[in-house]
N, CA, C and O atoms as a Tripos MOL2 file, in Angstrom:
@<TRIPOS>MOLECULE
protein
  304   303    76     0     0
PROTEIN
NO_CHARGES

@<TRIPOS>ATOM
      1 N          39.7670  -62.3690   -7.1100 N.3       1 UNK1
      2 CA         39.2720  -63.3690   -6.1880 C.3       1 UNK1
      3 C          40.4330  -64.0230   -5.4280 C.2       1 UNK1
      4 O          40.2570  -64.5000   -4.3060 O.2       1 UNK1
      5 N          41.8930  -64.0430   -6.1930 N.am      2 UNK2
      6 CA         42.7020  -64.6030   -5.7020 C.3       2 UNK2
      7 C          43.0550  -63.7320   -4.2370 C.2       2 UNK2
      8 O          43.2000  -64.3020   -3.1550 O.2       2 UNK2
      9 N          43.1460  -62.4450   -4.4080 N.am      3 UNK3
     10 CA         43.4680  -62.1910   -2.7820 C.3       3 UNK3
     11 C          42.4260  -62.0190   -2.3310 C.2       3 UNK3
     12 O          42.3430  -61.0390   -1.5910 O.2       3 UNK3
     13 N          41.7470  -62.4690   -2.4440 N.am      4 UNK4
     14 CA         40.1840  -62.4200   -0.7970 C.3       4 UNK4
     15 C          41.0160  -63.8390   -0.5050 C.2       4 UNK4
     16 O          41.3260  -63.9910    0.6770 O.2       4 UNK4
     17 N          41.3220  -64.6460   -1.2070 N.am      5 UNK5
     18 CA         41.7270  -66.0040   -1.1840 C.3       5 UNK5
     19 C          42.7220  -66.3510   -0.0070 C.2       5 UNK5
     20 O          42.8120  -67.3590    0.6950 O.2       5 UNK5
     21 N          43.4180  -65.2080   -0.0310 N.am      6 UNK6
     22 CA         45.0630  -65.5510    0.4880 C.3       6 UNK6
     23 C          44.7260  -64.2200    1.6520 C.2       6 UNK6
     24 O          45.4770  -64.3410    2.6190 O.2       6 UNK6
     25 N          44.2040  -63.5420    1.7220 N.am      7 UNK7
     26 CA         43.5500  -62.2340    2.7720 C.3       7 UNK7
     27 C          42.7090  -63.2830    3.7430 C.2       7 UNK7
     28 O          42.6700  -63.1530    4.9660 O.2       7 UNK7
     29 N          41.9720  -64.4550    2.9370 N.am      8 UNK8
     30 CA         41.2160  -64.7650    4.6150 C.3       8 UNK8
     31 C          42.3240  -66.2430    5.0930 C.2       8 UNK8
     32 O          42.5810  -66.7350    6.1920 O.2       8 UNK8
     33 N          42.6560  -66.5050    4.0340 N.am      9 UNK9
     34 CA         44.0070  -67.7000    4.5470 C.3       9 UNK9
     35 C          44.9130  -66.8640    5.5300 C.2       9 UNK9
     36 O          45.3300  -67.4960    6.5010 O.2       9 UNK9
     37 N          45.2380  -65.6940    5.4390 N.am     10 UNK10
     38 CA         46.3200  -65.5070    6.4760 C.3      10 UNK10
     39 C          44.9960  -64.5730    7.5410 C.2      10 UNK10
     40 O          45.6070  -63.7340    8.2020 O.2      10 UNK10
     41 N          44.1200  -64.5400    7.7160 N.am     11 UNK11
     42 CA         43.3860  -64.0010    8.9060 C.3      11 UNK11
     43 C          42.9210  -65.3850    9.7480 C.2      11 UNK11
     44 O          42.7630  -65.5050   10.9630 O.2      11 UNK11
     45 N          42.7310  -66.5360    8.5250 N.am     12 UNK12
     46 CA         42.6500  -67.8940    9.4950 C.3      12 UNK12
     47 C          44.1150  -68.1560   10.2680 C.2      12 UNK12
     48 O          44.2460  -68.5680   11.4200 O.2      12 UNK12
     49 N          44.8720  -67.9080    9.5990 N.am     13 UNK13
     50 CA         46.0810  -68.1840   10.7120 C.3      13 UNK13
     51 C          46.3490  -67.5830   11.3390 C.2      13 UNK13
     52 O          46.7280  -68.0560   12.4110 O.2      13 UNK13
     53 N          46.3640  -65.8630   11.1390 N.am     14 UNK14
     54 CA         46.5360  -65.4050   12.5180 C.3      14 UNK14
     55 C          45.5260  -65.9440   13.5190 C.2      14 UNK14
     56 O          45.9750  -66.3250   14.6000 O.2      14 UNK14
     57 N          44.5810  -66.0020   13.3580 N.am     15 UNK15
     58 CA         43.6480  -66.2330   13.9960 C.3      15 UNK15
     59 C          44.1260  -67.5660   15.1990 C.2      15 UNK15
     60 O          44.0590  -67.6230   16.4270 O.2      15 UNK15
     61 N          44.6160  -68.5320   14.1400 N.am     16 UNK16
     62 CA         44.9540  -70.0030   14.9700 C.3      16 UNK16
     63 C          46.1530  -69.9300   16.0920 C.2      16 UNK16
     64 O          46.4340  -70.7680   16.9490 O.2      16 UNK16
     65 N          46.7320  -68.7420   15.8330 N.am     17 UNK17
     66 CA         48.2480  -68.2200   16.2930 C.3      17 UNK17
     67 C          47.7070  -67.5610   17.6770 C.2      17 UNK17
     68 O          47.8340  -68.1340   18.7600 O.2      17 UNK17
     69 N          47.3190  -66.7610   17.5770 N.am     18 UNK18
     70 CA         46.6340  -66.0240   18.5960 C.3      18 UNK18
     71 C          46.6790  -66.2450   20.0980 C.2      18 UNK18
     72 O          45.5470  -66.7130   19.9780 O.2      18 UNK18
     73 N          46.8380  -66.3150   20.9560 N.am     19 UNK19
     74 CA         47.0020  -66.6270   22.1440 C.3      19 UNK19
     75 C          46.6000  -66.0400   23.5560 C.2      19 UNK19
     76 O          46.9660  -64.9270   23.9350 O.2      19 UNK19
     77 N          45.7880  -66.9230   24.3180 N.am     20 UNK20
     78 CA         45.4190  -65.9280   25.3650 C.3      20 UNK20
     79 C          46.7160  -65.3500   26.2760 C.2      20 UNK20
     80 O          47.7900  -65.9470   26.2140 O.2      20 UNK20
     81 N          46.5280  -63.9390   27.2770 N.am     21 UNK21
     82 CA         47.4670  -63.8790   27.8760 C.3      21 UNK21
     83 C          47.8730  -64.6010   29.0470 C.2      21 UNK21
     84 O          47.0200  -65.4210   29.3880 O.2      21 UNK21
     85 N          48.5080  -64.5820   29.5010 N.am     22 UNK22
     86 CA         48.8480  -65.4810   31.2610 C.3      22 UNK22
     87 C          48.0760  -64.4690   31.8420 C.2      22 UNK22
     88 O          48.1960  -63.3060   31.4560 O.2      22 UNK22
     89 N          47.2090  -64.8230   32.8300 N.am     23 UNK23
     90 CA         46.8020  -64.2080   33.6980 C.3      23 UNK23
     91 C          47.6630  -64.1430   35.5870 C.2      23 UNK23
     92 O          47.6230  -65.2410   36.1410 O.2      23 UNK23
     93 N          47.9270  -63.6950   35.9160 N.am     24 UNK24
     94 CA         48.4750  -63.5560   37.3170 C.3      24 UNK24
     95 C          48.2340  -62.5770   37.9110 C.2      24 UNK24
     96 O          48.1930  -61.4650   37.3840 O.2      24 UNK24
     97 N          47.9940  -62.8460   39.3310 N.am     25 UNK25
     98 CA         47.4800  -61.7220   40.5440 C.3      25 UNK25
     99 C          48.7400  -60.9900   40.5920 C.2      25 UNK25
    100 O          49.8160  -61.5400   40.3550 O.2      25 UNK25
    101 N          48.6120  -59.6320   40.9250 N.am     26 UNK26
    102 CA         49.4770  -58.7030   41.3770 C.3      26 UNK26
    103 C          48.9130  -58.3140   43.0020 C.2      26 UNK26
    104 O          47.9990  -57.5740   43.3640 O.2      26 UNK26
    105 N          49.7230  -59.0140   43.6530 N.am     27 UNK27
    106 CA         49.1400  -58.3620   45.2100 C.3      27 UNK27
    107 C          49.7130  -56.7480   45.7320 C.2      27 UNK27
    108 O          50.8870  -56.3810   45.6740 O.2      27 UNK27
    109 N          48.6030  -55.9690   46.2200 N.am     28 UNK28
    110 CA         48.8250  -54.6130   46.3730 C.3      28 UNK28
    111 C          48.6200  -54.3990   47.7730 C.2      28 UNK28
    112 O          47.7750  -55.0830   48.3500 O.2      28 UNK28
    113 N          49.5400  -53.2030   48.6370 N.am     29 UNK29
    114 CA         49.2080  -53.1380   50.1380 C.3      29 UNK29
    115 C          49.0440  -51.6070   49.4660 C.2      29 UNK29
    116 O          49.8740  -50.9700   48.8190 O.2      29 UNK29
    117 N          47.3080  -51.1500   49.9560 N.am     30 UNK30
    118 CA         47.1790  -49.6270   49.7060 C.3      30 UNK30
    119 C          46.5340  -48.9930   50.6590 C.2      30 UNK30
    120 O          45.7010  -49.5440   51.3790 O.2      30 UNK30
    121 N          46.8890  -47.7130   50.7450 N.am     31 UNK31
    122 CA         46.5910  -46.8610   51.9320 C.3      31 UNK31
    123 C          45.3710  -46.1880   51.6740 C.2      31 UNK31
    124 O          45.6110  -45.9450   50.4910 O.2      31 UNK31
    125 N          43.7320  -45.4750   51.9460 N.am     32 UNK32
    126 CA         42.8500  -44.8760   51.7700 C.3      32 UNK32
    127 C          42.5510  -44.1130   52.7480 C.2      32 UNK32
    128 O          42.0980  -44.5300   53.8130 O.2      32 UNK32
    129 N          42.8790  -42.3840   52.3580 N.am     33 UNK33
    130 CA         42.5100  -41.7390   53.1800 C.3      33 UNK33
    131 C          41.1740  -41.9210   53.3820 C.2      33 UNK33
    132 O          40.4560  -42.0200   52.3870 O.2      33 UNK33
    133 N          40.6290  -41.9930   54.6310 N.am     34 UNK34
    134 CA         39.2260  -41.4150   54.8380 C.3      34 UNK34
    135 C          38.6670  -40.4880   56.1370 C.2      34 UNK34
    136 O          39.3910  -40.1400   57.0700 O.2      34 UNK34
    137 N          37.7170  -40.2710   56.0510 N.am     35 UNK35
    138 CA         36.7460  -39.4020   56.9150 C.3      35 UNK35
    139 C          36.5990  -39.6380   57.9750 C.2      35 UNK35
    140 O          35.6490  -40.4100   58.0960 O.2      35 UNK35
    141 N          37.1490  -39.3250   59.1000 N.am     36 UNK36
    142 CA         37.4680  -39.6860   60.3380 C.3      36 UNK36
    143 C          36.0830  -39.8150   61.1100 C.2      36 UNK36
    144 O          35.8530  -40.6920   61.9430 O.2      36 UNK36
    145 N          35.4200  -39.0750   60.8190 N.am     37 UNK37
    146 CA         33.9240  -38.8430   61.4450 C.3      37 UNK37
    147 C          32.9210  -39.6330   60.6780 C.2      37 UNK37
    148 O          31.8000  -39.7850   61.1640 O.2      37 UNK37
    149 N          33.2260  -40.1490   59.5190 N.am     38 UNK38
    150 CA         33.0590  -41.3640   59.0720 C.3      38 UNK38
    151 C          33.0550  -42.5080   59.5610 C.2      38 UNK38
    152 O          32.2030  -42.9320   60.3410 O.2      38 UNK38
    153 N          34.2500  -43.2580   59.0420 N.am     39 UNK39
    154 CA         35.3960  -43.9850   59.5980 C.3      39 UNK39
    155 C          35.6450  -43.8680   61.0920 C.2      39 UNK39
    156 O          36.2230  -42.8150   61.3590 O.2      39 UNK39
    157 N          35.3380  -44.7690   62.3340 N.am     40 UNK40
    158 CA         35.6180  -44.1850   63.6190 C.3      40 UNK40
    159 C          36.2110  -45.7200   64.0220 C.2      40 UNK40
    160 O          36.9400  -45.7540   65.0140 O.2      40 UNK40
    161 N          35.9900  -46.7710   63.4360 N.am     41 UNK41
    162 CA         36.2140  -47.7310   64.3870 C.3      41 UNK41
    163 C          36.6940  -49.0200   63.0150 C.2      41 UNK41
    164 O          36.7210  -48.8640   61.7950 O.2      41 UNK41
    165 N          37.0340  -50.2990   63.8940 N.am     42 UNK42
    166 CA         37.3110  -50.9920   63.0080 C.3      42 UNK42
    167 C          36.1240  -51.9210   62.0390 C.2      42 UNK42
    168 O          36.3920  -52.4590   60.9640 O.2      42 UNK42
    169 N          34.9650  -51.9400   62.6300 N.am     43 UNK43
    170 CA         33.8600  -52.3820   62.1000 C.3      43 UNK43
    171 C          33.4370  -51.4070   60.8070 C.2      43 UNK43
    172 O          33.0040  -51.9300   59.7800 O.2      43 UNK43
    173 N          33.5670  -50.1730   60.9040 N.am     44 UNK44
    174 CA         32.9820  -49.7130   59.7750 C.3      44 UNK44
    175 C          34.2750  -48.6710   58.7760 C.2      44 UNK44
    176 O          34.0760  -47.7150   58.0250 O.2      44 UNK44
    177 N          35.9600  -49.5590   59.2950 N.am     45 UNK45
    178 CA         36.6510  -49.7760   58.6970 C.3      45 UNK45
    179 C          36.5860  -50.7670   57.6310 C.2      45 UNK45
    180 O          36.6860  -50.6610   56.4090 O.2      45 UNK45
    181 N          36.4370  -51.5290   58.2270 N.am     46 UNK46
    182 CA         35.9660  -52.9060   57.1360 C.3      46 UNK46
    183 C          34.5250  -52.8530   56.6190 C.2      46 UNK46
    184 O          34.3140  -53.6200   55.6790 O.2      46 UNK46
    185 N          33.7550  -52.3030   56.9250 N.am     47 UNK47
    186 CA         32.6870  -52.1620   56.0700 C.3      47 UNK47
    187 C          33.0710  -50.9140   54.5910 C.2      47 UNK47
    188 O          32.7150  -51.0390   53.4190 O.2      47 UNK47
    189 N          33.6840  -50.0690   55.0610 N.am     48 UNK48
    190 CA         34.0720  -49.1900   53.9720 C.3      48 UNK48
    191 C          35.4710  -49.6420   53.2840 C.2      48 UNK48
    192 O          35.8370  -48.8300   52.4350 O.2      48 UNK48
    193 N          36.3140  -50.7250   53.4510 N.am     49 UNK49
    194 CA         36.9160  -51.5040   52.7670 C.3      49 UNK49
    195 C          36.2510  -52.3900   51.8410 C.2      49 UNK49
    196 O          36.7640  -52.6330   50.7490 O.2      49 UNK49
    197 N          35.0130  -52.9510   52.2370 N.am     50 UNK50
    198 CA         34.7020  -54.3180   51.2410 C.3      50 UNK50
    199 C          33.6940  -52.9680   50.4670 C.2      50 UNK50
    200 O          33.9520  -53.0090   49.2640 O.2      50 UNK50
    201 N          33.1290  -52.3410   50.6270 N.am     51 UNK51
    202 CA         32.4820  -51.1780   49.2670 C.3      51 UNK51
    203 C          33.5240  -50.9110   48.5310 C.2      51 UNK51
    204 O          33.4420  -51.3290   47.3760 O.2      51 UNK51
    205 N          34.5440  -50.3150   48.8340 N.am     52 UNK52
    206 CA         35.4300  -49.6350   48.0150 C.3      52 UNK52
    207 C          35.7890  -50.5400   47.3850 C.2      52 UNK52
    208 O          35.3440  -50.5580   46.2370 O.2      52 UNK52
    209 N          36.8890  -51.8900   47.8590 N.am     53 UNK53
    210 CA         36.5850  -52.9810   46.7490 C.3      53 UNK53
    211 C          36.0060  -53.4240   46.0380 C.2      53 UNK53
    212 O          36.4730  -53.9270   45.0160 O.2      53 UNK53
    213 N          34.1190  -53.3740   46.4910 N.am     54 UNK54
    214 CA         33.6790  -53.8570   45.1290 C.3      54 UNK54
    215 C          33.6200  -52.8100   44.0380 C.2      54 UNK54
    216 O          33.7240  -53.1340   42.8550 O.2      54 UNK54
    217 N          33.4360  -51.4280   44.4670 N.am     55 UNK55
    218 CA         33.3030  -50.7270   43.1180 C.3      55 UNK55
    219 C          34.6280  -50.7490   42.2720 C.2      55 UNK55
    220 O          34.8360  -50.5320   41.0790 O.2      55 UNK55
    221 N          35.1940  -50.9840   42.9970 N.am     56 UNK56
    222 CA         36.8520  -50.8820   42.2130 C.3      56 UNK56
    223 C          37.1240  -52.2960   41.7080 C.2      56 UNK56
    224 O          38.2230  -52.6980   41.3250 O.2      56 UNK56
    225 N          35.8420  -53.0970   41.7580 N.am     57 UNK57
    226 CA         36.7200  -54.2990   41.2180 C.3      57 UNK57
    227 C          37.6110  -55.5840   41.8430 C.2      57 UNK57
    228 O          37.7590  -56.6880   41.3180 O.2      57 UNK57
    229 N          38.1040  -55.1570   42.9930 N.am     58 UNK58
    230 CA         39.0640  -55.6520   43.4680 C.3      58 UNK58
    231 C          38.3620  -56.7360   44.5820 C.2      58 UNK58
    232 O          37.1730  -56.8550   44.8790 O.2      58 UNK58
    233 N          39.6920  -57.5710   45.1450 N.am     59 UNK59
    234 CA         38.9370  -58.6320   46.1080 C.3      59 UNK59
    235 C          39.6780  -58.4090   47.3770 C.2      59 UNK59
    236 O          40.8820  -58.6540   47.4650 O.2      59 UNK59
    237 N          38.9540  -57.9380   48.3760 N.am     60 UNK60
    238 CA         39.3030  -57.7580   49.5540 C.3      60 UNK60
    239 C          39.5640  -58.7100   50.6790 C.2      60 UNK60
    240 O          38.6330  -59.2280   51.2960 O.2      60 UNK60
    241 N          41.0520  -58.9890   51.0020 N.am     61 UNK61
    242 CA         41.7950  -60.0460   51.5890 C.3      61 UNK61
    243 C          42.0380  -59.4320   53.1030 C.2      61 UNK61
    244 O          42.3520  -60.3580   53.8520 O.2      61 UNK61
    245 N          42.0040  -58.4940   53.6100 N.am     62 UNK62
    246 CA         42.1690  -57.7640   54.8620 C.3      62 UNK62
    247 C          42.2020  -56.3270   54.4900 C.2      62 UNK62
    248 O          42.5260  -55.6920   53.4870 O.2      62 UNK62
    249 N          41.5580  -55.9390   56.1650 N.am     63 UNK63
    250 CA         41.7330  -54.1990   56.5220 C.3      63 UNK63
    251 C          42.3910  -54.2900   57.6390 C.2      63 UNK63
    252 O          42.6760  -55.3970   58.0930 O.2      63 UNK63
    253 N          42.7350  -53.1510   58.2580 N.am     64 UNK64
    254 CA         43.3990  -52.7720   59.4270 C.3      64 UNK64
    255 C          43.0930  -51.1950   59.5960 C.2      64 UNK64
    256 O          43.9910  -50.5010   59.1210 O.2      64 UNK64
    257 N          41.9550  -50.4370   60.2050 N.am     65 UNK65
    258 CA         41.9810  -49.7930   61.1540 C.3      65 UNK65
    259 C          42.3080  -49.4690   62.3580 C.2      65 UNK65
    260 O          41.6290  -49.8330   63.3180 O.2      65 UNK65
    261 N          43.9260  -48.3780   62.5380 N.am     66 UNK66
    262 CA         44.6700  -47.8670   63.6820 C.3      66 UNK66
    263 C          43.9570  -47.5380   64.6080 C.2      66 UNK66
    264 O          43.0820  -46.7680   64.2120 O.2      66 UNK66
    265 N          43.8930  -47.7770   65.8050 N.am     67 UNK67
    266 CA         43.6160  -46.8090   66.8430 C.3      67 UNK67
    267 C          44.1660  -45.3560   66.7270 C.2      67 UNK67
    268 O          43.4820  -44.3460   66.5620 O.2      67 UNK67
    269 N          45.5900  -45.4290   66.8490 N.am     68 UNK68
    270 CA         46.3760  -44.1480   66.8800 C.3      68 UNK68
    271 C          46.8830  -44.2030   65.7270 C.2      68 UNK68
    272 O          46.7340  -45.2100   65.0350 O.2      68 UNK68
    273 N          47.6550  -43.0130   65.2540 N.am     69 UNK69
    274 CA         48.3780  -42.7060   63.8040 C.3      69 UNK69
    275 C          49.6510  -43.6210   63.7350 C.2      69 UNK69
    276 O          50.6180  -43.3680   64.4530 O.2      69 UNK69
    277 N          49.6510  -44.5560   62.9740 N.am     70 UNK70
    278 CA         50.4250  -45.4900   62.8270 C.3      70 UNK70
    279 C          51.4420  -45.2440   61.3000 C.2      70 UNK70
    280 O          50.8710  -44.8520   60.2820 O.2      70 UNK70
    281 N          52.9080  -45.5090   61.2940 N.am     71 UNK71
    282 CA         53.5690  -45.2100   59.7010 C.3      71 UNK71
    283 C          54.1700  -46.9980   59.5830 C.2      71 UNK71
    284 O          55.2250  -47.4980   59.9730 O.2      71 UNK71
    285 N          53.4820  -47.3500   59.1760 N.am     72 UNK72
    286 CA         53.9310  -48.7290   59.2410 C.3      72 UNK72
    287 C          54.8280  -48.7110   57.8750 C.2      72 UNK72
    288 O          54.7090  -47.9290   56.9310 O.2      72 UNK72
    289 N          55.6140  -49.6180   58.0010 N.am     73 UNK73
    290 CA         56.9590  -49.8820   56.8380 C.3      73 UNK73
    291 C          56.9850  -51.4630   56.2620 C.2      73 UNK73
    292 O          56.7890  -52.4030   57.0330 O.2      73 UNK73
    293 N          57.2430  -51.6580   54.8520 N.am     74 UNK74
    294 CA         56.9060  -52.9250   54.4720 C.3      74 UNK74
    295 C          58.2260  -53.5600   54.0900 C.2      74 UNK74
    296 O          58.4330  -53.3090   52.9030 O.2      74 UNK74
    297 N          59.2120  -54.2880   54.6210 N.am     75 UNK75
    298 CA         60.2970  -54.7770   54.6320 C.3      75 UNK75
    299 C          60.3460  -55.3700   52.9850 C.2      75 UNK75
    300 O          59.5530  -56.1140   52.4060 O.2      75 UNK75
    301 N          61.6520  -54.6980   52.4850 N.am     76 UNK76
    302 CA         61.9730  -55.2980   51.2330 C.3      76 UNK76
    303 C          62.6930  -56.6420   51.2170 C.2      76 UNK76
    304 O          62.9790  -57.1770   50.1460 O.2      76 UNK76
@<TRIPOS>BOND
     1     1     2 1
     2     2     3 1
     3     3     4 2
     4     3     5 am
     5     5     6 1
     6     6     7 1
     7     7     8 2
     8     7     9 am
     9     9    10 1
    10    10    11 1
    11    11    12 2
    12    11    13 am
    13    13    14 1
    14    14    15 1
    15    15    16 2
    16    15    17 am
    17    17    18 1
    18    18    19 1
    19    19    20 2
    20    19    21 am
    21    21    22 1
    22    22    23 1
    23    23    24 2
    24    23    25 am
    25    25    26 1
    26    26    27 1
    27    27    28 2
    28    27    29 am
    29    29    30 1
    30    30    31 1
    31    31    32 2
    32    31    33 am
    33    33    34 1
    34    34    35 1
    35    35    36 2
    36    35    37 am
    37    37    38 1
    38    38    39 1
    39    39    40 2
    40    39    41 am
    41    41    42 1
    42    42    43 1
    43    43    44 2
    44    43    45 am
    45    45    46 1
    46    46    47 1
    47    47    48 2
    48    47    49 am
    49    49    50 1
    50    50    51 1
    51    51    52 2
    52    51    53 am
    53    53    54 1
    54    54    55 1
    55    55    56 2
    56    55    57 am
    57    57    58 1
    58    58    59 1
    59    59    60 2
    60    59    61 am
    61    61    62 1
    62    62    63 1
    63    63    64 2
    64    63    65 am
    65    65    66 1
    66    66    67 1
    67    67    68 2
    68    67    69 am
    69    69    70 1
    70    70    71 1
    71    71    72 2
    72    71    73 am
    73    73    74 1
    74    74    75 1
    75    75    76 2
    76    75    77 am
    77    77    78 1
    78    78    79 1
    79    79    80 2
    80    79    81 am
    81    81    82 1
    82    82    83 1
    83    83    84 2
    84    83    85 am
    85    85    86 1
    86    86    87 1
    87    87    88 2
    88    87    89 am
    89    89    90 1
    90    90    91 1
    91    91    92 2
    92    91    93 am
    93    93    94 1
    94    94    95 1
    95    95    96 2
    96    95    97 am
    97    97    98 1
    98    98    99 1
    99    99   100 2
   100    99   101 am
   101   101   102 1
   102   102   103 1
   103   103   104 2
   104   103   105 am
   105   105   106 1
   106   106   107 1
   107   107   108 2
   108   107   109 am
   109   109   110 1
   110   110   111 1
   111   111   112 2
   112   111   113 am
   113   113   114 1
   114   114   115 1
   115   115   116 2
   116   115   117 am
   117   117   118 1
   118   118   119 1
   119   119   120 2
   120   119   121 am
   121   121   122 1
   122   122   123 1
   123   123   124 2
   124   123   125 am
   125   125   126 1
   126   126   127 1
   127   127   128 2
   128   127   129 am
   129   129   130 1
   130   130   131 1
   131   131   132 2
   132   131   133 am
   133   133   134 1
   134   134   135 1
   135   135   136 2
   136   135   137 am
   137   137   138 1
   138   138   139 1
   139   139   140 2
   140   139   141 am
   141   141   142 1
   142   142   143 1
   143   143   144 2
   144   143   145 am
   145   145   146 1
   146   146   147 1
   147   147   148 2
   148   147   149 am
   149   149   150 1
   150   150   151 1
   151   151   152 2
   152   151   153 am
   153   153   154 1
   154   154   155 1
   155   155   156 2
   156   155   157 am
   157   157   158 1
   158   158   159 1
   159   159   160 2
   160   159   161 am
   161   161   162 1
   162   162   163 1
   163   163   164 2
   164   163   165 am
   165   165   166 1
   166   166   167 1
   167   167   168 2
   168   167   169 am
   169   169   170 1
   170   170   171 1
   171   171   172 2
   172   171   173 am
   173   173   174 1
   174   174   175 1
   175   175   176 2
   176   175   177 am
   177   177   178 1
   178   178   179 1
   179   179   180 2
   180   179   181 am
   181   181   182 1
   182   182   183 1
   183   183   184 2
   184   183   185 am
   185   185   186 1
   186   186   187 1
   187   187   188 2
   188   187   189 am
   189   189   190 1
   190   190   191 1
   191   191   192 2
   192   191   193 am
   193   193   194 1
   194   194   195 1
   195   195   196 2
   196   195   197 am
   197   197   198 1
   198   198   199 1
   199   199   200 2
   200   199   201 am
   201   201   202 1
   202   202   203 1
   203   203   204 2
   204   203   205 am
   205   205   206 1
   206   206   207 1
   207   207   208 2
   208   207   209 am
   209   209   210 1
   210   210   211 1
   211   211   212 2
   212   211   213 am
   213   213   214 1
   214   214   215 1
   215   215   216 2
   216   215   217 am
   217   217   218 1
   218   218   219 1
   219   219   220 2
   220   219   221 am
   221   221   222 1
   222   222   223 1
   223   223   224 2
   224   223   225 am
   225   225   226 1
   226   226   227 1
   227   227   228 2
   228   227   229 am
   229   229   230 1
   230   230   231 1
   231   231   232 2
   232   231   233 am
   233   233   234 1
   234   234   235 1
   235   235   236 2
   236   235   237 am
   237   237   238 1
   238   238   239 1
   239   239   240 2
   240   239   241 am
   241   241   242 1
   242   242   243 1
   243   243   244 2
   244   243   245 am
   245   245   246 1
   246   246   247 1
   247   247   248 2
   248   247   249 am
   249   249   250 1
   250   250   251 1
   251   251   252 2
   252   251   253 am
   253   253   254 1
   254   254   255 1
   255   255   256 2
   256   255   257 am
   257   257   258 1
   258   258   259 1
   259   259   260 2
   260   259   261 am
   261   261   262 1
   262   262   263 1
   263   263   264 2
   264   263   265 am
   265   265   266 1
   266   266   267 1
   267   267   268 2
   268   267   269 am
   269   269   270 1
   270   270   271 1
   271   271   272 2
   272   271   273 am
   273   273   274 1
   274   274   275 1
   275   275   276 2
   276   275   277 am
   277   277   278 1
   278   278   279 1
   279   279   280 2
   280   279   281 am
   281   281   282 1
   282   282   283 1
   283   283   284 2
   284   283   285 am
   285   285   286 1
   286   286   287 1
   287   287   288 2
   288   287   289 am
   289   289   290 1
   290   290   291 1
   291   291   292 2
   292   291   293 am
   293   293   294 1
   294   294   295 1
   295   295   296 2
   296   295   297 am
   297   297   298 1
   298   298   299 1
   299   299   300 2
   300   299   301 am
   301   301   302 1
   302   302   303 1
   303   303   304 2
@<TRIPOS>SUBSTRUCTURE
     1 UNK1         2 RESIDUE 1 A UNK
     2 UNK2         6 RESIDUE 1 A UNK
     3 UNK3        10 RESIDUE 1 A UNK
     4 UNK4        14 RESIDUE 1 A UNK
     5 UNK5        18 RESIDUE 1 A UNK
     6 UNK6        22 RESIDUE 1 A UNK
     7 UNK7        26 RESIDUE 1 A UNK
     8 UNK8        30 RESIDUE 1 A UNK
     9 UNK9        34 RESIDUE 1 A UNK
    10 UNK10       38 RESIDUE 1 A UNK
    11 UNK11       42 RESIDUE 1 A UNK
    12 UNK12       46 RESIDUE 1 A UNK
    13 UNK13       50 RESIDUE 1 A UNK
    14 UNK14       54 RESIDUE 1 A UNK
    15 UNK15       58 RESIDUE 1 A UNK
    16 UNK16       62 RESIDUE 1 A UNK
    17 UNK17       66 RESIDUE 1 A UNK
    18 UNK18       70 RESIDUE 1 A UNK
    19 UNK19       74 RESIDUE 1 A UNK
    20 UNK20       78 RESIDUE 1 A UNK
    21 UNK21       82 RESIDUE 1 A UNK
    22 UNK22       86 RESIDUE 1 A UNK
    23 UNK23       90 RESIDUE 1 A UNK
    24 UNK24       94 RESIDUE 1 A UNK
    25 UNK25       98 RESIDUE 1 A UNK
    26 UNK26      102 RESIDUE 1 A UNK
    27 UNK27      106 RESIDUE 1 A UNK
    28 UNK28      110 RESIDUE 1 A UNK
    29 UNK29      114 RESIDUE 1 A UNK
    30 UNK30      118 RESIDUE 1 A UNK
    31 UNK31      122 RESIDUE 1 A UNK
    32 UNK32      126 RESIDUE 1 A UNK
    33 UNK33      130 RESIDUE 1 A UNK
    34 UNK34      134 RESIDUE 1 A UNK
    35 UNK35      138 RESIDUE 1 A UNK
    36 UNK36      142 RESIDUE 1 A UNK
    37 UNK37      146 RESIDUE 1 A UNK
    38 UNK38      150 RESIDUE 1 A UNK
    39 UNK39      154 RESIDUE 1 A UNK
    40 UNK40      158 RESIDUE 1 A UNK
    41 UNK41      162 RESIDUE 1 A UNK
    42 UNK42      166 RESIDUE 1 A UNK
    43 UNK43      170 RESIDUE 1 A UNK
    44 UNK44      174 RESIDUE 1 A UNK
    45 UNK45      178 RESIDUE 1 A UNK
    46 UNK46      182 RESIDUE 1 A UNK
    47 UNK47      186 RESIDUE 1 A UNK
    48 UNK48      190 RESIDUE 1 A UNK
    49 UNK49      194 RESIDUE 1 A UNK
    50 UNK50      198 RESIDUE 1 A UNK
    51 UNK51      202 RESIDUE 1 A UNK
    52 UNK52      206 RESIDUE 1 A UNK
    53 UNK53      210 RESIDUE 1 A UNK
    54 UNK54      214 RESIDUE 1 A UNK
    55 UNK55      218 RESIDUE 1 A UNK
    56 UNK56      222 RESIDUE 1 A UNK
    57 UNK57      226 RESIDUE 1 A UNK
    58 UNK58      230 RESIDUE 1 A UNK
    59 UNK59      234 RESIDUE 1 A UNK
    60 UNK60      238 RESIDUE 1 A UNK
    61 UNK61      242 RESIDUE 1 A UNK
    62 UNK62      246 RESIDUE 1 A UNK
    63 UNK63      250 RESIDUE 1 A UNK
    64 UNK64      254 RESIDUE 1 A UNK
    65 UNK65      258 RESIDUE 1 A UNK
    66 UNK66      262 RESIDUE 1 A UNK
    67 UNK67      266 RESIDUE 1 A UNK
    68 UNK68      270 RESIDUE 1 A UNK
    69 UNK69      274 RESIDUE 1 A UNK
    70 UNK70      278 RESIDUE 1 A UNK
    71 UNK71      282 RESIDUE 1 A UNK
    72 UNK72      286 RESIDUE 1 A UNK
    73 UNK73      290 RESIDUE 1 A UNK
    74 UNK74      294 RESIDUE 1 A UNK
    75 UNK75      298 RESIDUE 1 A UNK
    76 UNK76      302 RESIDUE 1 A UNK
């Protein structure tokens, strides 16, 4: 009986120890190929941005649909 005794005494303390994690945003700039004949304009750029975000979870802060083929560069 003595170690159930001292087995749930140290599961109460881990227990009290325990700690949630920090939570913090990781901001991401990501590229999605898509279907050009799809995808034609910036309206249903951003309509197929906020779907893809929600199935993925994520929270959609801006899109940007190019006119022309654009290689844009993100300054370190």
């Amino acid at each position: 009986m003595q170690e159930i005794d001292n087995i749930q005494q140290a599961l109460d303390e881990f227990h009290s120890l325990s700690v949630e994690p920090t939570i913090k945003p990781l901001y991401m700039l990501i590229k999605v190929d898509v279907d050009a004949d799809i995808v034609h304009d910036q309206d249903k750029a951003d309509q197929y941005a906020y779907d893809h975000c929600n199935k993925m979870q994520y929270v959609l802060i801006d899109s940007y649909y190019p006119d022309d083929e654009q290689y844009p560069y993100i300054a370190k």
